[in-house]
N, C-alpha and C positions, 0 to 999 in steps of 0.2 A: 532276204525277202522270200515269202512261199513263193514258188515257180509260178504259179497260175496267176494268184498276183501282178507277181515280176511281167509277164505277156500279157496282161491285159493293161498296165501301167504303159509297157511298149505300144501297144494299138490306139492307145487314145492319144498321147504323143505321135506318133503317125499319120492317124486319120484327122484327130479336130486340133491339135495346136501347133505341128510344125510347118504343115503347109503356109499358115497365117505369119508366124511366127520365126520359123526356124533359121531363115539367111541373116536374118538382123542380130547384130551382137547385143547382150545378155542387159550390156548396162546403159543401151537406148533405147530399149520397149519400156514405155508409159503404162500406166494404169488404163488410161482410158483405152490403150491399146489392145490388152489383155481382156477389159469389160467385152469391146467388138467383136474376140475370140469367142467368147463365154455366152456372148447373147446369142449369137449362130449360130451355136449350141444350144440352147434354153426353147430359140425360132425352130429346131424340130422334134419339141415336145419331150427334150429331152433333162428336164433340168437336174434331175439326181445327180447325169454326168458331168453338167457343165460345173453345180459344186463338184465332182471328183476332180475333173480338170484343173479348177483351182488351185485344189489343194495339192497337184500334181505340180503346177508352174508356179507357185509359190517355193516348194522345198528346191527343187532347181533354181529358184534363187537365194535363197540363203546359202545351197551351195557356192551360187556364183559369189557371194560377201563372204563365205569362209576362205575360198581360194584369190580373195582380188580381183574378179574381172566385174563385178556389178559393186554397186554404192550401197543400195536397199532391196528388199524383197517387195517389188511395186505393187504384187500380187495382194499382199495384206493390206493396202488402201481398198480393196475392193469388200471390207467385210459388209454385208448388209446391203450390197448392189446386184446380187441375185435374187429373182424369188424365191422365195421357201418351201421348199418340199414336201409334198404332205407325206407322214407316215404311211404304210402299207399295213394294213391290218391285217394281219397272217391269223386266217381263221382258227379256231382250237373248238373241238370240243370238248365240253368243259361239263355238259350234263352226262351220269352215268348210262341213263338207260338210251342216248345217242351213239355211245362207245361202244355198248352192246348190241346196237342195231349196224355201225362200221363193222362190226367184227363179225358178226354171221353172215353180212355182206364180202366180205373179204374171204370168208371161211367157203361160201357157194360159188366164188367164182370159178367159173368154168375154163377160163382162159388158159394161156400159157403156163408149164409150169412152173417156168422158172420167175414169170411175172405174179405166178399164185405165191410161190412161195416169199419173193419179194415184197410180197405186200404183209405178209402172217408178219417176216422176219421186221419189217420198218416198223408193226406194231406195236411188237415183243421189243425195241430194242431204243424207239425213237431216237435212232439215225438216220443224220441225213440220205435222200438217196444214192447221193454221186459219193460216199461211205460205202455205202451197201454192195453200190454196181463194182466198186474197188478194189472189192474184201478177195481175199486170197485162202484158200485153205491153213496154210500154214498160221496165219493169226490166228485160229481157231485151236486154244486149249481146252480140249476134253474134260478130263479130268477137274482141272479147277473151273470148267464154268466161264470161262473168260473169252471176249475178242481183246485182242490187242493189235493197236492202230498203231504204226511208229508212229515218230515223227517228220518224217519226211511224206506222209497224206495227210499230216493234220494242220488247219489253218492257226490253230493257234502252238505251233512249233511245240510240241511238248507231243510225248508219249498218250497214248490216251486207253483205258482199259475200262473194257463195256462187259457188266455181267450178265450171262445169258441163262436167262432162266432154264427150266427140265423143256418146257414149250419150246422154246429158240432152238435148242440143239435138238429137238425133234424135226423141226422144219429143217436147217441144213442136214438130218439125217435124211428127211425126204428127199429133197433134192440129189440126195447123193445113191439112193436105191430106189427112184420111181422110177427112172428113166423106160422103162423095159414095161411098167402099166400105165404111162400116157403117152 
């Protein structure tokens, strides 16, 4: 499992279902006992997490049926007993001449440099920021034009290779000789 993952799997197990949950053995927590969990959750506006919860105390039981200490995954009686989440609409622009107006916005920023250039580079590269803020010199090949992300920062466990246009390697060039004109 990604690390980051892996700790936020840990905290929600921590915070909303073992206090509830956690002294009682595997193969006497009920359905509707797990629902009381999940709505306590849902009760502080939270309901993306309390489906994540689900799907959390659910695989810990199919655990507990692969190993023999639970019967069923009680969990799975609950499909359709949460509310449903609505979508996040992750805005895009998607007209040219609004791209062009981000971009000479982004180009007069006055700001920081390293947040000026952070913003050129996220343009040039559409990657994520917490990608961006991660990036290492060394993943930076010159010559071929490339980032290369291992796999141990990438959430979908695979290698991942970003090619950086003549623009992109300008901007880490700036960052790497303005320091001394801003």
């Amino acid at each position: 499992m990604y690390e980051g993952a892996a700790r936020t799997v840990a905290g929600r197990l921590k915070r909303d279902i073992l206090p509830w949950l956690g002294s009682r053995p595997i193969g006497e927590i009920t359905a509707p006992e797990i629902l009381k969990v999940l709505r306590r959750i849902e009760s502080r506006g939270a309901g993306e997490t309390a489906h994540r919860c689900k799907t959390i105390v659910s695989q810990v039981f199919r655990y507990g049926v692969a190993v023999g200490v639970a019967e069923l995954d009680s969990a799975a009686d609950l499909r359709g007993a949460l509310a449903p989440t609505r979508p996040k609409r992750m805005v895009a622009i998607t007209d040219p001449a609004k791209v062009g107006e981000l971009m000479r916005a982004i180009h007069g920023y006055q700001g920081d440099l390293i947040t000026r250039c952070g913003l050129k580079f996220s343009a040039l590269t559409f990657c994520r920021p917490g990608e961006i803020r991660h990036a290492e010199w060394k993943e930076i090949h010159w010559i071929r034009k490339e980032w290369r992300i291992s796999v141990a920062k990438m959430k979908m466990r695979r290698d991942h290779t970003v090619p950086l246009a003549d623009q992109a390697l300008e901007v880490l060039q700036d960052k790497t000789t303005s320091r001394e004109t801003d």
